[in-house]
C-alpha positions in Angstrom: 9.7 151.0 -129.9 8.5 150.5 -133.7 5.7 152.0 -135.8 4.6 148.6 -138.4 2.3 149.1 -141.0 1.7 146.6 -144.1 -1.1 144.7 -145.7 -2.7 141.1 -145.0 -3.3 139.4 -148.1 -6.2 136.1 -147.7 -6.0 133.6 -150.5 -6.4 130.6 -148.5 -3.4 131.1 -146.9 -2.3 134.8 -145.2 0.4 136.7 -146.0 1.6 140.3 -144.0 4.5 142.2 -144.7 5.4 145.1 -142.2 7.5 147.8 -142.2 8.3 150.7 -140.6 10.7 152.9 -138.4 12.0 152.0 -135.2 13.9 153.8 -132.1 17.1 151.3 -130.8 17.3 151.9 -126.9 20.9 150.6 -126.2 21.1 151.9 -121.7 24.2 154.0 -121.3 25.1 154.0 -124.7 22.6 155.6 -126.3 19.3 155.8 -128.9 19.2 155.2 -132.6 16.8 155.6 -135.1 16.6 152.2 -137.6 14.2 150.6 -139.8 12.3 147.3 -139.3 10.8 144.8 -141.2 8.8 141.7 -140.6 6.6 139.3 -142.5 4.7 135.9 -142.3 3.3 133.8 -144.2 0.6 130.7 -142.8 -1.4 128.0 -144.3 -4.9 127.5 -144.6 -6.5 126.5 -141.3 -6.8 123.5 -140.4 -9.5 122.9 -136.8 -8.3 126.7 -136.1 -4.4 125.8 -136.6 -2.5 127.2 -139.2 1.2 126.5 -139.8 3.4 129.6 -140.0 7.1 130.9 -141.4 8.2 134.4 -140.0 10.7 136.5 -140.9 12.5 139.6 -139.4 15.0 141.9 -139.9 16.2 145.4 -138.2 18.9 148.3 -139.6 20.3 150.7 -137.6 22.3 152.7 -140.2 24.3 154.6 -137.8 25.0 153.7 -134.2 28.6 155.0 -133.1 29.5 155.5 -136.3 28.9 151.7 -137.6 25.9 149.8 -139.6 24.0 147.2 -137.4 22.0 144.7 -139.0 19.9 141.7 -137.3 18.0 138.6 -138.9 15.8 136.3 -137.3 13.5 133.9 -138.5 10.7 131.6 -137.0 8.7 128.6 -137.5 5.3 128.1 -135.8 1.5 127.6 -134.7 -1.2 129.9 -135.3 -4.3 128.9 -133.7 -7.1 130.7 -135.1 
């Protein structure tokens, strides 16, 4: 579960970065509190379609006494 809050920034094309803290549910071996981060970016539209890059990233700074981090990122369609 996460809490995101950022900003959405129009200048023909949209940007939003979003950050916030997050609660790691791992079954048996236990809960973490992290940090999470994610952020887009997408063109002007085009007949309600918009190209779109995405980031993401997560930090748990201390689950069973070791640093987890994760990446991903994403290419896509944003129809409008």
């Amino acid at each position: 579960m996460t809490v995101l809050g950022g900003l959405e920034g129009r200048f023909g094309s949209t940007a939003r970065p979003l950050a916030g803290p997050s609660v790691f549910h791992a079954g048996a071996r236990g809960t973490a509190l992290g940090l999470q981060g994610h952020a887009d970016i997408a063109s002007p539209p085009i007949i309600h379609l918009s190209l779109v890059a995405s980031a993401r990233g997560a930090l748990i700074p201390n689950f069973e006494g070791h640093l987890h981090a994760m990446t991903g990122f994403g290419i896509g369609v944003r129809i409008q």
